[in-house]
mmCIF file of the N, C-alpha and C atoms, coordinates in Angstrom:
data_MODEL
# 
_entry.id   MODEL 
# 
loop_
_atom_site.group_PDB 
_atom_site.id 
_atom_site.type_symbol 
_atom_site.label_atom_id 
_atom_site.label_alt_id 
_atom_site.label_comp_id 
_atom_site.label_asym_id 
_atom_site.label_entity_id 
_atom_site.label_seq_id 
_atom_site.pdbx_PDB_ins_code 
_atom_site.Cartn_x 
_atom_site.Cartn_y 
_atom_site.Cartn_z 
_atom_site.occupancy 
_atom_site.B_iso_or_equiv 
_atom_site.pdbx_formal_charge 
_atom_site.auth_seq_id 
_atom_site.auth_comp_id 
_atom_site.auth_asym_id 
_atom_site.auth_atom_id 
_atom_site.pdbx_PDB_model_num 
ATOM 1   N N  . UNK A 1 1  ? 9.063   0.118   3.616   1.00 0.00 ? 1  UNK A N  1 
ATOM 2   C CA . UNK A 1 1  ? 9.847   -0.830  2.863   1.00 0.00 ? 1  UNK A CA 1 
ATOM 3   C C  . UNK A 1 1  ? 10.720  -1.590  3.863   1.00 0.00 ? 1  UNK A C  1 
ATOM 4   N N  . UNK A 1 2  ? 10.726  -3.103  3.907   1.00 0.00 ? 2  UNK A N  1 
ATOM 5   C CA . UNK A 1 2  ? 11.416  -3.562  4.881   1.00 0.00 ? 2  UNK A CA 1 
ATOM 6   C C  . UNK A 1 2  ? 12.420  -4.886  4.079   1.00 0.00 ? 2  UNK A C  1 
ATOM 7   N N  . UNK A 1 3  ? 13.245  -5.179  4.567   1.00 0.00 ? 3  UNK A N  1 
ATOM 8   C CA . UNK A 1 3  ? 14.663  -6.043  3.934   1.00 0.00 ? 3  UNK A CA 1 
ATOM 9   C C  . UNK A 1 3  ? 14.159  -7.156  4.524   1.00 0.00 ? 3  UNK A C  1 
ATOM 10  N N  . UNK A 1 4  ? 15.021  -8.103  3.747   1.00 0.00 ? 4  UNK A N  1 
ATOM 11  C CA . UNK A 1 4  ? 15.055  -9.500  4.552   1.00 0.00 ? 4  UNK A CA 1 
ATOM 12  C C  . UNK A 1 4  ? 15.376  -9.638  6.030   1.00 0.00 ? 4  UNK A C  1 
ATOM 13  N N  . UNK A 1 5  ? 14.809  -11.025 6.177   1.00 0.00 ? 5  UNK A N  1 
ATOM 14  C CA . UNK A 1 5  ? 15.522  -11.297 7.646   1.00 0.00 ? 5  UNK A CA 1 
ATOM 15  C C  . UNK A 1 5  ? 15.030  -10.904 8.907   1.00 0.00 ? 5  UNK A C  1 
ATOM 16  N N  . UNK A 1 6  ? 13.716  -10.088 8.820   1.00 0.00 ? 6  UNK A N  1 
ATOM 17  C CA . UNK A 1 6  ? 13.546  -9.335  10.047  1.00 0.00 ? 6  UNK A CA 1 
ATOM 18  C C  . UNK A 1 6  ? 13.059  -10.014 10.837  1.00 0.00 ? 6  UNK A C  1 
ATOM 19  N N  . UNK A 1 7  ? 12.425  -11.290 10.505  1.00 0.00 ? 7  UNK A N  1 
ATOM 20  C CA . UNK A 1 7  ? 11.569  -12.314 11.476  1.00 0.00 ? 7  UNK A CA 1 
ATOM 21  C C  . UNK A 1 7  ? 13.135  -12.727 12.200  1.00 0.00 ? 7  UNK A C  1 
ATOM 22  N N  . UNK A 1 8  ? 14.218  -12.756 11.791  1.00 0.00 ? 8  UNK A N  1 
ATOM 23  C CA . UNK A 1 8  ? 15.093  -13.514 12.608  1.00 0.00 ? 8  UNK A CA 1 
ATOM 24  C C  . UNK A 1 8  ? 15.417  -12.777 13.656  1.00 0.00 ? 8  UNK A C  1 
ATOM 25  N N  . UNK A 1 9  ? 14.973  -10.994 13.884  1.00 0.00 ? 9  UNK A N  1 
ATOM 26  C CA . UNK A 1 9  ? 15.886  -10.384 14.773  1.00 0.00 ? 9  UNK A CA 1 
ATOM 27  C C  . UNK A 1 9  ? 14.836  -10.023 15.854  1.00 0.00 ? 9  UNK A C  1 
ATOM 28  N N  . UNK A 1 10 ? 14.850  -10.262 17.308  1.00 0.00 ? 10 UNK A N  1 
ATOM 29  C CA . UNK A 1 10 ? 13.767  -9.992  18.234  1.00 0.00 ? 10 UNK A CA 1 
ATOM 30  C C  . UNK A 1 10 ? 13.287  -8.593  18.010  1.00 0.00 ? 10 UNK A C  1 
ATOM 31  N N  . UNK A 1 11 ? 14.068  -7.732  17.938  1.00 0.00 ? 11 UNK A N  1 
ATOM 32  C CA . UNK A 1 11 ? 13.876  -6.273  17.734  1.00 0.00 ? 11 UNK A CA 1 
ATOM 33  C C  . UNK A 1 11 ? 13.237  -5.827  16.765  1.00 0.00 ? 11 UNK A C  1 
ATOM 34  N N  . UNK A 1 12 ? 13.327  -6.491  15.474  1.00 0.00 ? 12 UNK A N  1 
ATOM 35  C CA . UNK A 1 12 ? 12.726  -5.891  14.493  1.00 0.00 ? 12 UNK A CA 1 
ATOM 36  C C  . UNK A 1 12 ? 11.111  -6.718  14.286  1.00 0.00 ? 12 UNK A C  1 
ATOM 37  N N  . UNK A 1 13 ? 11.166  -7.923  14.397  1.00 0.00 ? 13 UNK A N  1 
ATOM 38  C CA . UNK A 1 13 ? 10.486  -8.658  14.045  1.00 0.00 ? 13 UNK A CA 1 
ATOM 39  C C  . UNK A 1 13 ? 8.701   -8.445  14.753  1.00 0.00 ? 13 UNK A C  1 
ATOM 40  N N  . UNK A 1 14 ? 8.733   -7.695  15.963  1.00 0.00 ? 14 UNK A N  1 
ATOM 41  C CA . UNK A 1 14 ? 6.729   -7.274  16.573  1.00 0.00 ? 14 UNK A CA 1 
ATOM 42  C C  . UNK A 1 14 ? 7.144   -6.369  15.974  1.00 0.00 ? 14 UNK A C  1 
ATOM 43  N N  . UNK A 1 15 ? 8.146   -5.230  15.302  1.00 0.00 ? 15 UNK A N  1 
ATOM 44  C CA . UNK A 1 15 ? 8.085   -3.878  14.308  1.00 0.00 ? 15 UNK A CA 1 
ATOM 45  C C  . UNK A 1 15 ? 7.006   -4.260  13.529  1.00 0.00 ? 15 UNK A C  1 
ATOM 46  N N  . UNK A 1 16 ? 7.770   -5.407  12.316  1.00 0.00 ? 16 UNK A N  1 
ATOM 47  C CA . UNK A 1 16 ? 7.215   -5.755  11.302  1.00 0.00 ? 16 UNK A CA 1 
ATOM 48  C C  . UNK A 1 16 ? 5.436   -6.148  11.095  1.00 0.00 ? 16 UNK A C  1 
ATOM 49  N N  . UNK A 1 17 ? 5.289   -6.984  12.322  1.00 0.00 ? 17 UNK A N  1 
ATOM 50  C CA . UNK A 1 17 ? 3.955   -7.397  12.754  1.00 0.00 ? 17 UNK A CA 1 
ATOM 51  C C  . UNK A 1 17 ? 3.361   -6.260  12.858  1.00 0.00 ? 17 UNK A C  1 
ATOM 52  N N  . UNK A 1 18 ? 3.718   -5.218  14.040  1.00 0.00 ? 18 UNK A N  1 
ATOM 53  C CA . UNK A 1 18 ? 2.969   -3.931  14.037  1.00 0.00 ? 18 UNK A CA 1 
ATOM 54  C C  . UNK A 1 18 ? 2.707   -3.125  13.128  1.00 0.00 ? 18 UNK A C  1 
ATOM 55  N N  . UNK A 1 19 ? 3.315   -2.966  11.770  1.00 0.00 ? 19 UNK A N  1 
ATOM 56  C CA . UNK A 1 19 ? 3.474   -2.555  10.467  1.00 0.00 ? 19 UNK A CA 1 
ATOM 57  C C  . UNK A 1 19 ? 2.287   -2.732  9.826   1.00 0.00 ? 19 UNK A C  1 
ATOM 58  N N  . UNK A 1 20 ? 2.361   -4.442  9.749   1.00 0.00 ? 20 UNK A N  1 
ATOM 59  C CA . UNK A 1 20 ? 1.513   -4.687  9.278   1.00 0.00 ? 20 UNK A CA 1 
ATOM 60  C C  . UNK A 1 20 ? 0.155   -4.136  9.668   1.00 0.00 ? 20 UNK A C  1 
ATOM 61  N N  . UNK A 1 21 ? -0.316  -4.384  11.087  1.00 0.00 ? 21 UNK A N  1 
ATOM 62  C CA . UNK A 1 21 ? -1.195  -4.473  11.595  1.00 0.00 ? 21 UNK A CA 1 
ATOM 63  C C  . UNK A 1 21 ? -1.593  -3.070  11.677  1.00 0.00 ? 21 UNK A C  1 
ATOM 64  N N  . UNK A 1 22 ? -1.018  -2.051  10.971  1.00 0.00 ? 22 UNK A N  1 
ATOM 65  C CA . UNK A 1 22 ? -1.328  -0.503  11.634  1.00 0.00 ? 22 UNK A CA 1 
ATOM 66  C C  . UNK A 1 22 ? -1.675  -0.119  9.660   1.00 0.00 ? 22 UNK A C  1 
ATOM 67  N N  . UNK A 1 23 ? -1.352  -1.114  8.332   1.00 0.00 ? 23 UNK A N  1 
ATOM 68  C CA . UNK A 1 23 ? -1.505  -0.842  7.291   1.00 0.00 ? 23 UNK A CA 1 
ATOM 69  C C  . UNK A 1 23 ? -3.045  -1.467  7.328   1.00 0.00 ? 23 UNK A C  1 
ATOM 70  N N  . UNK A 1 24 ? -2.932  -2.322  7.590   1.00 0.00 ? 24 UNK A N  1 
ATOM 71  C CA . UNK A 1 24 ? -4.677  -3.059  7.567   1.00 0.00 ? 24 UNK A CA 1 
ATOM 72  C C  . UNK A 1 24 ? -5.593  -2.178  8.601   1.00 0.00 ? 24 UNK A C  1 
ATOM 73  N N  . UNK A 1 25 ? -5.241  -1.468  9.454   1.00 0.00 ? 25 UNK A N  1 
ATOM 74  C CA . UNK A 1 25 ? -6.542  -0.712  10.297  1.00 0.00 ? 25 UNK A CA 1 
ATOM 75  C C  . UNK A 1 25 ? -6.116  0.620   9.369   1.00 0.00 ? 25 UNK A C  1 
ATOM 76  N N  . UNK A 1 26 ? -4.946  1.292   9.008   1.00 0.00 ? 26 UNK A N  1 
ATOM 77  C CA . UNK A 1 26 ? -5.368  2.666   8.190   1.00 0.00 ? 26 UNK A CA 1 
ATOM 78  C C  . UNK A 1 26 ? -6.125  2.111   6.756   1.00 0.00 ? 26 UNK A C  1 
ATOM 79  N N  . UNK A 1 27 ? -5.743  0.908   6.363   1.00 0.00 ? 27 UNK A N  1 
ATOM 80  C CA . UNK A 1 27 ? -6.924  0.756   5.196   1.00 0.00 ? 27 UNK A CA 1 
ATOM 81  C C  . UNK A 1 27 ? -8.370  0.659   5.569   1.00 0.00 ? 27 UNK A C  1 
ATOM 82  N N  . UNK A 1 28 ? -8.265  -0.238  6.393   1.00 0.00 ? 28 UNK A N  1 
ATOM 83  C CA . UNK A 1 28 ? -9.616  -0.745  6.799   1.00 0.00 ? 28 UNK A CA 1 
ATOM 84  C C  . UNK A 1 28 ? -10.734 1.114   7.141   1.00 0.00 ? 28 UNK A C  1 
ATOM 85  N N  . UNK A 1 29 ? -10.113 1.925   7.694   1.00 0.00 ? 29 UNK A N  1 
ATOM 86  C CA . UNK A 1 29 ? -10.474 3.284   7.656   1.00 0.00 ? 29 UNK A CA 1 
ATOM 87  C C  . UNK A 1 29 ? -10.590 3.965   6.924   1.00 0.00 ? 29 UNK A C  1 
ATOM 88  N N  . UNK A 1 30 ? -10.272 3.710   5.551   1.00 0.00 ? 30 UNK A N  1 
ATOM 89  C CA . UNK A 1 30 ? -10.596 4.166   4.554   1.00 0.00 ? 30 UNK A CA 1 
ATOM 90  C C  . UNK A 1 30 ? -8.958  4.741   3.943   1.00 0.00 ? 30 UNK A C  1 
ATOM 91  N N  . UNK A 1 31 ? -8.236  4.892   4.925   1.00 0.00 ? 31 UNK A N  1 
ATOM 92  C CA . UNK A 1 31 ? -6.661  5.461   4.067   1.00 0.00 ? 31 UNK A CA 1 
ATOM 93  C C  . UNK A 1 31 ? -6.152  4.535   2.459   1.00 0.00 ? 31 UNK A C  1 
ATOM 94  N N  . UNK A 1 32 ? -5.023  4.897   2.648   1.00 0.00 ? 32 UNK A N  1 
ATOM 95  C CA . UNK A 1 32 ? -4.420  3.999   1.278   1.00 0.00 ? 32 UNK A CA 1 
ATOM 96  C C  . UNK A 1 32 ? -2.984  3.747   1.508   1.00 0.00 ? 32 UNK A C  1 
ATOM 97  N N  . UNK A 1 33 ? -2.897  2.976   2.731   1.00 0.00 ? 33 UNK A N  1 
ATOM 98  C CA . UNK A 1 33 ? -1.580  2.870   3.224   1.00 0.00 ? 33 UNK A CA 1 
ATOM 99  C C  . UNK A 1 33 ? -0.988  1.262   2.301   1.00 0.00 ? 33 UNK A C  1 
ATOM 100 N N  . UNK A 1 34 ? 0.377   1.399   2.264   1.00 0.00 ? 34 UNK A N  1 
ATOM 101 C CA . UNK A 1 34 ? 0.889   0.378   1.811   1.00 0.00 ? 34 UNK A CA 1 
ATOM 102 C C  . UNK A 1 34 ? 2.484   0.426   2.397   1.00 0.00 ? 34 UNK A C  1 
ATOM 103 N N  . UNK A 1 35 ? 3.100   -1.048  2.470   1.00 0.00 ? 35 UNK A N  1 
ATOM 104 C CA . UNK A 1 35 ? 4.006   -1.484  3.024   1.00 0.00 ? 35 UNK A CA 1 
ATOM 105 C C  . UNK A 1 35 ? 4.704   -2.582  1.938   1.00 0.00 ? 35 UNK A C  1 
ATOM 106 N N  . UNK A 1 36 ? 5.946   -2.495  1.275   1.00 0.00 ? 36 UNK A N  1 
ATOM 107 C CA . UNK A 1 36 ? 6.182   -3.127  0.749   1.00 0.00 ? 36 UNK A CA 1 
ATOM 108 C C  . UNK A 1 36 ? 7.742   -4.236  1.641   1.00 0.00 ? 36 UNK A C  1 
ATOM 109 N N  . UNK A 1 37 ? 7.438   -5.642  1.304   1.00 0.00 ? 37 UNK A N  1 
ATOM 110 C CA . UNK A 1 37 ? 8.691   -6.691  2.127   1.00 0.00 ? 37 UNK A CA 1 
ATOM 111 C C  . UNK A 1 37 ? 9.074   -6.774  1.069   1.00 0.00 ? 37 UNK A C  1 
ATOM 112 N N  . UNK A 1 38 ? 10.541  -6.079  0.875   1.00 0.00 ? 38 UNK A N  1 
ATOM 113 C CA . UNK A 1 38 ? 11.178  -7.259  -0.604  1.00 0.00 ? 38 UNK A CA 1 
ATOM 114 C C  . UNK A 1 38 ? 11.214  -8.673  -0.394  1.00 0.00 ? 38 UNK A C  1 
ATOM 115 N N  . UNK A 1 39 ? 11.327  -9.177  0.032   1.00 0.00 ? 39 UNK A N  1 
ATOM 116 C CA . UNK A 1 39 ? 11.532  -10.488 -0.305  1.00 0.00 ? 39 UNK A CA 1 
ATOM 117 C C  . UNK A 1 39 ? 9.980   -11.232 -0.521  1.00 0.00 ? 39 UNK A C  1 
ATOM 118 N N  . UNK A 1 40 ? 9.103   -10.508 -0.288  1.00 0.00 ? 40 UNK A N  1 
ATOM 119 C CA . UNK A 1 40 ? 7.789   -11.047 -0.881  1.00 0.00 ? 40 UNK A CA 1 
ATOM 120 C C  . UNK A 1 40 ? 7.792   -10.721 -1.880  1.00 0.00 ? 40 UNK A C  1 
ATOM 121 N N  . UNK A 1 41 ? 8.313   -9.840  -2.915  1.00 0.00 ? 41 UNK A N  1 
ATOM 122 C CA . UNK A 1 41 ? 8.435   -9.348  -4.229  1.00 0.00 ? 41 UNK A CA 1 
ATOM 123 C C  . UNK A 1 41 ? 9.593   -10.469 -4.842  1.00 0.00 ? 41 UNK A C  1 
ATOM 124 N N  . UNK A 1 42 ? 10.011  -10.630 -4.611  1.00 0.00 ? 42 UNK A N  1 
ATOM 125 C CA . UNK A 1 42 ? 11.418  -11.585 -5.007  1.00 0.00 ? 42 UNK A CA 1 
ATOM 126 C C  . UNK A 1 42 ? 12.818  -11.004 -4.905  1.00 0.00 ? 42 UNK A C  1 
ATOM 127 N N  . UNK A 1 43 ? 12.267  -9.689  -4.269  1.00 0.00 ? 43 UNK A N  1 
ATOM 128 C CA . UNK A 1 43 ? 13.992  -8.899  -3.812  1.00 0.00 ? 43 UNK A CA 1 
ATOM 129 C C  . UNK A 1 43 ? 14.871  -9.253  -2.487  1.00 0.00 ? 43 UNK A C  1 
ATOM 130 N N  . UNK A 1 44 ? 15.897  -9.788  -2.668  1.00 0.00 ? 44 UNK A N  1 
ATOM 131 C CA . UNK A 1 44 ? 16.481  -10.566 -1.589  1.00 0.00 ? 44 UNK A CA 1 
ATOM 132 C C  . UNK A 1 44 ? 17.952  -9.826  -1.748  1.00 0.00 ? 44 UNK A C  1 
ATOM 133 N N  . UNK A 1 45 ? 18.488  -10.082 -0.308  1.00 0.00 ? 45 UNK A N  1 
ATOM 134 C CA . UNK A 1 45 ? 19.881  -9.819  -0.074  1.00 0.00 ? 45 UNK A CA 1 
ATOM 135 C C  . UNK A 1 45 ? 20.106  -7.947  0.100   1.00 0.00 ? 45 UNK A C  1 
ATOM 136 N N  . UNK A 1 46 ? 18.981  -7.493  0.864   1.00 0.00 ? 46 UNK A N  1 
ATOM 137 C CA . UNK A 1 46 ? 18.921  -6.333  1.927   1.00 0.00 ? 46 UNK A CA 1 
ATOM 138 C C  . UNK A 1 46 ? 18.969  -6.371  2.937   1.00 0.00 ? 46 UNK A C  1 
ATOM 139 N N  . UNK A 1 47 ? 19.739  -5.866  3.261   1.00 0.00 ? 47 UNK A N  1 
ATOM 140 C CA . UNK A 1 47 ? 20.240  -4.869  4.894   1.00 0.00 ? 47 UNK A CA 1 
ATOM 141 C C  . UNK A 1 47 ? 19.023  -4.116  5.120   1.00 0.00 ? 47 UNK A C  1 
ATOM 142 N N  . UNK A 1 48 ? 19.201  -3.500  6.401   1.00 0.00 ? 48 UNK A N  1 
ATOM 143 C CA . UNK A 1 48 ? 19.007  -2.549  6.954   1.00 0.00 ? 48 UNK A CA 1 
ATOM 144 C C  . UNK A 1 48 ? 18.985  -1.483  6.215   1.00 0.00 ? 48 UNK A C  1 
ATOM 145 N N  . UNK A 1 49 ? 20.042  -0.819  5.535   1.00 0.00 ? 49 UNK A N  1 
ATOM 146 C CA . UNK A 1 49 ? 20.170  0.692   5.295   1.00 0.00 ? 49 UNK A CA 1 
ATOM 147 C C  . UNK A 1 49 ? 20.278  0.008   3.730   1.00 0.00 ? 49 UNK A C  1 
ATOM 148 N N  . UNK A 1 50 ? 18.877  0.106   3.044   1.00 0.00 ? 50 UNK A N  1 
ATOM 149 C CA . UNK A 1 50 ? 19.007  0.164   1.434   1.00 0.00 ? 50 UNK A CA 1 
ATOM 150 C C  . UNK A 1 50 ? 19.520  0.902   0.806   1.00 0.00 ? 50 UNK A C  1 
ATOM 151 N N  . UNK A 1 51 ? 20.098  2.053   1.116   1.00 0.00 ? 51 UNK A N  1 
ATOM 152 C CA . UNK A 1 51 ? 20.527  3.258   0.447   1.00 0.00 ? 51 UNK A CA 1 
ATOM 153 C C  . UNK A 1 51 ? 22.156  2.556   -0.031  1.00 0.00 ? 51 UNK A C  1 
ATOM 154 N N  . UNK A 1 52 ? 22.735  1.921   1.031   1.00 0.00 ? 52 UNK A N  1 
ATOM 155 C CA . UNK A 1 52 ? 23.793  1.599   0.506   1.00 0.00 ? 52 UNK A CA 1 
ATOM 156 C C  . UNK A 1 52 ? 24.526  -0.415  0.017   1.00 0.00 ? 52 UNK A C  1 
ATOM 157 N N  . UNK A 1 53 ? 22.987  -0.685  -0.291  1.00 0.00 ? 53 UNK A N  1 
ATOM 158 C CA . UNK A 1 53 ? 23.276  -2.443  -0.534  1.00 0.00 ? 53 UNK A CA 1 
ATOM 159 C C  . UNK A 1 53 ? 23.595  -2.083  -1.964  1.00 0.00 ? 53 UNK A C  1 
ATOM 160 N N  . UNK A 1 54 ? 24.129  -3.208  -2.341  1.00 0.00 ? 54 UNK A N  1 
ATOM 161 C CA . UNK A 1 54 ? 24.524  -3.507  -4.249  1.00 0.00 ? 54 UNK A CA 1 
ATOM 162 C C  . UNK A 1 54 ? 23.397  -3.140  -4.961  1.00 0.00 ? 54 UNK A C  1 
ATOM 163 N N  . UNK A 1 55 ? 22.371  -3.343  -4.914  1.00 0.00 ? 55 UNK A N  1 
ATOM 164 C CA . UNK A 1 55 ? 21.330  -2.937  -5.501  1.00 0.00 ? 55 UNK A CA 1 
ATOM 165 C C  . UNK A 1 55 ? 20.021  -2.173  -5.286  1.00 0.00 ? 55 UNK A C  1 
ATOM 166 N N  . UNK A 1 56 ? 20.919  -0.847  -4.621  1.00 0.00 ? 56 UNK A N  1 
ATOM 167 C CA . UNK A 1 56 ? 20.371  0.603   -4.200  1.00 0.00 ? 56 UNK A CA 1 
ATOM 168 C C  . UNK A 1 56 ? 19.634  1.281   -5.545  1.00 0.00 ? 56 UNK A C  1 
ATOM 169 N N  . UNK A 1 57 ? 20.197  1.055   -6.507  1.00 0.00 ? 57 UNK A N  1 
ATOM 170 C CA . UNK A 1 57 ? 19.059  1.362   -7.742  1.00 0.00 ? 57 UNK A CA 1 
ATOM 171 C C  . UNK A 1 57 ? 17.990  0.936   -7.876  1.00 0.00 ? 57 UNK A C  1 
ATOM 172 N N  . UNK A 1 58 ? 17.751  -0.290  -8.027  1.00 0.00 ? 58 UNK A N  1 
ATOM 173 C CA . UNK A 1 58 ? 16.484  -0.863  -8.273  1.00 0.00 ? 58 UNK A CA 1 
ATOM 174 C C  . UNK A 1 58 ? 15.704  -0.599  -7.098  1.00 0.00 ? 58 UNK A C  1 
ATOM 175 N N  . UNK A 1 59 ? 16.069  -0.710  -6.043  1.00 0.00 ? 59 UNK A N  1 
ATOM 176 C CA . UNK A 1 59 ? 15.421  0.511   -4.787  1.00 0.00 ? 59 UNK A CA 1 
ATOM 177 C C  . UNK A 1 59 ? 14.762  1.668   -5.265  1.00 0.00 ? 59 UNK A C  1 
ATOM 178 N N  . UNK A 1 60 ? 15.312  2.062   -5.640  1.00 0.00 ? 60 UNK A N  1 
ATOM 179 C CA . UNK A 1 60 ? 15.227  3.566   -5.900  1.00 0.00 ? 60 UNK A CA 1 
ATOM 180 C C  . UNK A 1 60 ? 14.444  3.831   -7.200  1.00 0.00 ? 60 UNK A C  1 
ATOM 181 N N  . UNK A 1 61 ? 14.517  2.787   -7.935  1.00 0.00 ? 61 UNK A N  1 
ATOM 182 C CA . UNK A 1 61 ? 13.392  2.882   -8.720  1.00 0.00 ? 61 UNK A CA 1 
ATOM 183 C C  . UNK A 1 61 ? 12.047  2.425   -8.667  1.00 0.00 ? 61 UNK A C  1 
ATOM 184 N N  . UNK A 1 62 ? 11.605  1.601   -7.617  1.00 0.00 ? 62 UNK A N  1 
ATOM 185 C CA . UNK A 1 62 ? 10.620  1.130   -6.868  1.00 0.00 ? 62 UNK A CA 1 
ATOM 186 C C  . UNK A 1 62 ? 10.352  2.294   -6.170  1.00 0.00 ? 62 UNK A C  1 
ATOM 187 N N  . UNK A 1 63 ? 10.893  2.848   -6.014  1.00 0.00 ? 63 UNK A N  1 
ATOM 188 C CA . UNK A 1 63 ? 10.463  4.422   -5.296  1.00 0.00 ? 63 UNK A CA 1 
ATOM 189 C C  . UNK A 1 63 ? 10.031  5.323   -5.806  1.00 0.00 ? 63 UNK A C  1 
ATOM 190 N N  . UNK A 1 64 ? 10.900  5.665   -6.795  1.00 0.00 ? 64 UNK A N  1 
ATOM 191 C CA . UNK A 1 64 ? 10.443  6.493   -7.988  1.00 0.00 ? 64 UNK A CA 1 
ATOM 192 C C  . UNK A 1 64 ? 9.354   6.273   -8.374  1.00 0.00 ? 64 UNK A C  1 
ATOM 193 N N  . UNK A 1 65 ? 8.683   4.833   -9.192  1.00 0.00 ? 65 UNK A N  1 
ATOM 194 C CA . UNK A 1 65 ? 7.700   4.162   -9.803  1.00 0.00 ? 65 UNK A CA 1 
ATOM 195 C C  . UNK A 1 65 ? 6.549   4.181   -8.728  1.00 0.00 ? 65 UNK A C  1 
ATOM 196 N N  . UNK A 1 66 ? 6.585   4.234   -7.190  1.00 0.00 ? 66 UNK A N  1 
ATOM 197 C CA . UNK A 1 66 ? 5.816   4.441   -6.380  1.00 0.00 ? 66 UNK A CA 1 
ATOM 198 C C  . UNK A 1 66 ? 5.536   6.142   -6.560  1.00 0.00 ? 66 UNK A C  1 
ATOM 199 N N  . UNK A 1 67 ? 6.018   6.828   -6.220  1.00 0.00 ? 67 UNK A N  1 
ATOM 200 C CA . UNK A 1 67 ? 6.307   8.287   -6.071  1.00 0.00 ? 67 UNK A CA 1 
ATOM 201 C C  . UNK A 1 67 ? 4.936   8.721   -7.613  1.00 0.00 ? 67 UNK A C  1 
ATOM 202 N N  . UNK A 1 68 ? 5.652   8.143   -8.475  1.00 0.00 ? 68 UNK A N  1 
ATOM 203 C CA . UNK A 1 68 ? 4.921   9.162   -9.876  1.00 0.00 ? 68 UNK A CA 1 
ATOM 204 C C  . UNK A 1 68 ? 3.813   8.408   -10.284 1.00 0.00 ? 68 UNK A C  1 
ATOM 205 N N  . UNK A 1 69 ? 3.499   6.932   -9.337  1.00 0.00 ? 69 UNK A N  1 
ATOM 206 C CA . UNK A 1 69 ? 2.096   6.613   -9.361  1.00 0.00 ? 69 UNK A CA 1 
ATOM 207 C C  . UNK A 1 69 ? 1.064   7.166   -8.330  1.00 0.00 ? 69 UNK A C  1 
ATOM 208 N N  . UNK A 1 70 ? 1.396   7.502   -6.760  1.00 0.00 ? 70 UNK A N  1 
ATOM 209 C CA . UNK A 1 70 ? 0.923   8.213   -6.125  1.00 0.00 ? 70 UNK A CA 1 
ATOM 210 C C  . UNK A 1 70 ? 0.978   9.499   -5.847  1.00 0.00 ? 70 UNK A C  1 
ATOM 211 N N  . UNK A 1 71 ? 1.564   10.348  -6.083  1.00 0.00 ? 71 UNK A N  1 
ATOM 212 C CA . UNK A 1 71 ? 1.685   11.542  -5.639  1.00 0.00 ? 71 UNK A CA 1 
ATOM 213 C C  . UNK A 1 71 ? 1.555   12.661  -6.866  1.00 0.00 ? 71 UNK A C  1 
ATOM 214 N N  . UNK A 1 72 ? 0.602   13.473  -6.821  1.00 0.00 ? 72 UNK A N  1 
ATOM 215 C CA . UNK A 1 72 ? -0.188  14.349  -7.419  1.00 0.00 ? 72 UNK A CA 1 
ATOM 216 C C  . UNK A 1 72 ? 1.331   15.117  -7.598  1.00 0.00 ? 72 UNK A C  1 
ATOM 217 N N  . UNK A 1 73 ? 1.609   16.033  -8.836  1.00 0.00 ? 73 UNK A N  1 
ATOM 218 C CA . UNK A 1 73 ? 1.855   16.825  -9.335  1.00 0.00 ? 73 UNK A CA 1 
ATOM 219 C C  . UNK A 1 73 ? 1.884   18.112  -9.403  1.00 0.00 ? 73 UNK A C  1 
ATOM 220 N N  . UNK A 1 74 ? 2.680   19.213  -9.586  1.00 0.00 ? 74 UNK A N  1 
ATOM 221 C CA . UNK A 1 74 ? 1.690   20.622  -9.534  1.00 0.00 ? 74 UNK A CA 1 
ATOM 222 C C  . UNK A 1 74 ? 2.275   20.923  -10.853 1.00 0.00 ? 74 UNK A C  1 
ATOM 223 N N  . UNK A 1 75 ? 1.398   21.721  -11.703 1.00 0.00 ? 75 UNK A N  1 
ATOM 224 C CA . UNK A 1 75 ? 1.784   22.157  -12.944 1.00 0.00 ? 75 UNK A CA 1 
ATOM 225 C C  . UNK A 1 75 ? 1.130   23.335  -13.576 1.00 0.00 ? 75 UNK A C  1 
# 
């Protein structure tokens, strides 16, 4: 999960590229990797540390909603 802005910062910005580029070869291999940019979703006005921006919930429910669509259960 990555915040706005990262193309602006030298440091983060070959991260992001490499991100990408390491989700398309574990797919391309057959994995089921995924990478979500808020601001390609329409979520804007994240930092760095989502845990503590204004709208750390809706985070967290994108997580959640990820979590109990992928991840098997034991029961």
């Amino acid at each position: 999960m990555w915040a706005e802005d990262v193309d602006a910062f030298p440091r983060w910005a070959p991260r992001l590229k490499n991100c990408r580029a390491f989700i398309d070869a574990a797919n391309a291999a057959g994995a089921k990797a995924e990478m979500l940019v808020l601001p390609e979703v329409g979520i804007k006005g994240n930092t760095h540390m989502l845990m503590q921006d204004d709208n750390s919930l809706e985070i967290a429910d994108i997580l959640i909603d990820w979590i109990g669509k992928h991840v098997a259960t034991v029961e």
